[in-house]
DRENPA-3360 file (N, C-alpha, C; in nm, 2 decimals, always signed):
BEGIN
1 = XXXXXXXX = +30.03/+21.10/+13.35/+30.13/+21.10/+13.25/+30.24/+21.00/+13.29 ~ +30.26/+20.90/+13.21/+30.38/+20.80/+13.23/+30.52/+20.85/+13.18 ~ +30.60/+20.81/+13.21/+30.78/+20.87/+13.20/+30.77/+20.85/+13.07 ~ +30.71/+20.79/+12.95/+30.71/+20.82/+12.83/+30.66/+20.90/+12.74 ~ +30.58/+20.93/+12.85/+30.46/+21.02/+12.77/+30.51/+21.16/+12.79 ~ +30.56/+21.17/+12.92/+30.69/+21.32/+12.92/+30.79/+21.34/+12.86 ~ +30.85/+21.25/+12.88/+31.00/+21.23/+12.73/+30.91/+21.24/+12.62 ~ +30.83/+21.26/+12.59/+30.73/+21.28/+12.42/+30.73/+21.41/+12.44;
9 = XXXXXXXX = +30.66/+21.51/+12.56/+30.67/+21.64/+12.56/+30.74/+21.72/+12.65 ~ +30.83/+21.66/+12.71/+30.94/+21.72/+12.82/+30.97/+21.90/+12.72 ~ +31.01/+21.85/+12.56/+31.04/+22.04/+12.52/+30.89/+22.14/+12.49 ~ +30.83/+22.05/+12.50/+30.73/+22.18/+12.54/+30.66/+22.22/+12.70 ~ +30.72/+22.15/+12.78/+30.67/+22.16/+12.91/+30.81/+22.24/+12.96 ~ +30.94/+22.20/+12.93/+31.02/+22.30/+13.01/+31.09/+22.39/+12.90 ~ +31.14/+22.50/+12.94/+31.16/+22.60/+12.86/+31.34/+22.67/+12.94 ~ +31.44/+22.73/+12.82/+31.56/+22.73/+12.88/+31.56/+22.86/+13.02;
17 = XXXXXXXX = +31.44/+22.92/+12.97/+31.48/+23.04/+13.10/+31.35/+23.02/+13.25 ~ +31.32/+22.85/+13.22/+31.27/+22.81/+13.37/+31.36/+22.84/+13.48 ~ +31.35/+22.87/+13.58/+31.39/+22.91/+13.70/+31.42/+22.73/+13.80 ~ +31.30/+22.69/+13.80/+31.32/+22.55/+13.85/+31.22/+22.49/+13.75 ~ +31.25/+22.37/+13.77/+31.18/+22.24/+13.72/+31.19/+22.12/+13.82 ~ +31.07/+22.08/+13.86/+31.09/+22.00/+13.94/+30.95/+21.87/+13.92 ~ +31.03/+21.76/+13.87/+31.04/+21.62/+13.80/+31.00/+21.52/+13.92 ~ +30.85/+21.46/+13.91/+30.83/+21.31/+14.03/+30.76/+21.24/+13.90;
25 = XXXXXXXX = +30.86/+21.12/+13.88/+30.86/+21.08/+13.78/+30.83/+20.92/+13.88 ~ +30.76/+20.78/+13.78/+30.78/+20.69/+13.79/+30.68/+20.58/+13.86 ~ +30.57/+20.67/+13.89/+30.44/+20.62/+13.98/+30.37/+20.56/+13.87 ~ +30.32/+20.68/+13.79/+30.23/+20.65/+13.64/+30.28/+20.55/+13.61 ~ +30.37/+20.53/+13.63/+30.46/+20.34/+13.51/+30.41/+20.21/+13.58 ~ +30.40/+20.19/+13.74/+30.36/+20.08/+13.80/+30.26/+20.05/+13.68 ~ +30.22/+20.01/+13.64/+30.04/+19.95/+13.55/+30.14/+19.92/+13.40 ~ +30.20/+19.98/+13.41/+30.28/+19.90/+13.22/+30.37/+19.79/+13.28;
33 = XXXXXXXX = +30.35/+19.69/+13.17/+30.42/+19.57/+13.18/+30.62/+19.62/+13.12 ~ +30.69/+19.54/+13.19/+30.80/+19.56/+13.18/+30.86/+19.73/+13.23 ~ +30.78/+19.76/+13.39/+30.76/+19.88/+13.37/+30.92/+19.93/+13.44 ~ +30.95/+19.88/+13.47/+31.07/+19.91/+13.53/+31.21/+19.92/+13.44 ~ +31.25/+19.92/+13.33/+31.32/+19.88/+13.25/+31.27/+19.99/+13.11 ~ +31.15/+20.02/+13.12/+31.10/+20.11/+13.03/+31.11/+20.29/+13.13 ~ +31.09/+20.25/+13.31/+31.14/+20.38/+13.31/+31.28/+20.40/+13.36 ~ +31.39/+20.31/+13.40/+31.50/+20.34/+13.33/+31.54/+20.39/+13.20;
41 = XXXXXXXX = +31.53/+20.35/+13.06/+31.56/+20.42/+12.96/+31.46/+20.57/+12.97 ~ +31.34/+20.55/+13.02/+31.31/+20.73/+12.97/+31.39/+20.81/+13.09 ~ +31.44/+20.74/+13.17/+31.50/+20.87/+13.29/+31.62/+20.92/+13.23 ~ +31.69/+20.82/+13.19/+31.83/+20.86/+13.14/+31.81/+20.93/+12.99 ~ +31.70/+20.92/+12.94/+31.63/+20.99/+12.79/+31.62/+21.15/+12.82 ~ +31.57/+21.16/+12.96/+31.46/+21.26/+12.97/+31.59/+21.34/+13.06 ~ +31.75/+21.28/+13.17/+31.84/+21.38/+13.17/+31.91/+21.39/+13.05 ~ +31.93/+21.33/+12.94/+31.98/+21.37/+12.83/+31.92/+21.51/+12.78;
49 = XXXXXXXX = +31.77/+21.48/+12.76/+31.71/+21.62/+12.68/+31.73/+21.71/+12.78 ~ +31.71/+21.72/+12.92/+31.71/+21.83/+13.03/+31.86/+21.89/+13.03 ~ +31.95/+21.83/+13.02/+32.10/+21.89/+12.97/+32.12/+21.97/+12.88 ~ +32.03/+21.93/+12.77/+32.02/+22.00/+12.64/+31.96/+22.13/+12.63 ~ +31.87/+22.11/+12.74/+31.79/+22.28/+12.77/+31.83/+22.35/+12.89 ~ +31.84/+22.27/+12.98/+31.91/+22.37/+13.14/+32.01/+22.37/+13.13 ~ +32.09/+22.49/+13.17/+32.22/+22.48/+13.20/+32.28/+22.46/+13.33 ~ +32.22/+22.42/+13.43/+32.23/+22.40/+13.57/+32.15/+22.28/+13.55;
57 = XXXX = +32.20/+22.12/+13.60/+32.10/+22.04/+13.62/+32.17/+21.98/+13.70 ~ +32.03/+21.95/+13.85/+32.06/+21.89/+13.99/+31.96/+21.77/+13.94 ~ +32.01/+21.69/+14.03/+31.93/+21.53/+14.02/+31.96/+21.49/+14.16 ~ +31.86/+21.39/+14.18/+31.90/+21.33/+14.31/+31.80/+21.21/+14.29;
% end
């Protein structure tokens, strides 16, 4: 699954009373053209939506 294809189902894969969630994003993208630039916008896509459902969100 590519960083797009999770920003398509990131709300049905995490839920507000997950305990953790834990995100290795960015491998699957090597093989798309322009792939670096397409997983910038889903990362910053995909902490938008995770803000919207966790109320504790760590990043690193």
């Amino acid at each position: 699954m590519n960083s797009t294809q999770l920003r398509s189902y990131l709300s049905e894969l995490v839920e507000v009373d997950d305990d953790v969630v834990l995100l290795m994003i960015g491998t699957n993208n090597r093989k798309l053209f322009n792939e670096m630039e397409i997983l910038f916008h889903d990362l910053v896509a995909i902490i938008n939506q995770l803000k919207n459902i966790i109320k504790k969100l760590f990043y690193c």
